[in-house]
N, C-alpha and C positions, 0 to 999 in steps of 0.2 A: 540516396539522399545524404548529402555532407553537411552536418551540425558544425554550432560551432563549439569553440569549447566550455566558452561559459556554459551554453544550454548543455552539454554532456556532462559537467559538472554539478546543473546543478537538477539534472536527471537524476546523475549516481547519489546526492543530497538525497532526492526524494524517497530515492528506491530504498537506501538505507536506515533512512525515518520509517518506512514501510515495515520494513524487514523487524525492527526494531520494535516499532509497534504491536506486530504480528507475535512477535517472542515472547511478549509481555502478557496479551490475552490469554496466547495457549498455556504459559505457565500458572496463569491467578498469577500476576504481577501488578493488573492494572485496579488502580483503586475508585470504587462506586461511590463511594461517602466521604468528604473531608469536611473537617470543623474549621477553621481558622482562628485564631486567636481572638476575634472580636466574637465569636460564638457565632456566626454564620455559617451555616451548613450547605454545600457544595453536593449536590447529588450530578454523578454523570450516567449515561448508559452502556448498557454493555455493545461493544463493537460485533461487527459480525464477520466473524475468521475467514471465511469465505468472500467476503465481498473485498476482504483483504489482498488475499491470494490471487482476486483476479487483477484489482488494483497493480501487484508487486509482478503480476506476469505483462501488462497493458504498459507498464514504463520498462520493463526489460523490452520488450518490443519497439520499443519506441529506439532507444540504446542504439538496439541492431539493427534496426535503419538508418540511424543516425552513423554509428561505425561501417555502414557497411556488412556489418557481419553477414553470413549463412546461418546463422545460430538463430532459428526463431522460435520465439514462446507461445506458448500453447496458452489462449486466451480461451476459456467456455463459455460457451453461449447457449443459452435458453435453448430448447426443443422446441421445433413448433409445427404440428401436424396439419396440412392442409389437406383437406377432403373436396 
């Protein structure tokens, strides 16, 4: 499947925000509490690293269909035992 280049563009956009994103949680970079200047308090929550990870492996897959690659990512998926 041939993408075209806007949409691989702006895959590599996303995957990068991702990545980026990702860097930020594992290091304690991302901030839970802002004040703003008018004394308005901003609370966020915390992201979850893994839902990340699958996120930044789901648009590389996306990529290497798009390119054509053989290079495929490894997406996890839930266990699910049927009896």
């Amino acid at each position: 499947m041939n993408c075209s280049p806007e949409k691989i563009a702006a895959l590599n956009a996303d995957l990068e925000a991702a990545r980026a994103g990702y860097r930020r949680i594992i290091r304690g970079e991302a901030p839970k509490v802002m004040v703003d200047q008018s004394g308005e308090r901003l609370e966020f929550f915390a992201a979850d690293p893994r839902k990340l990870q699958t996120l930044i492996a789901e648009i590389e897959l996306q990529i290497a269909e798009c390119t054509g690659s053989s290079t495929l990512a490894f997406v996890p998926r839930p266990l699910r035992f049927n009896f």
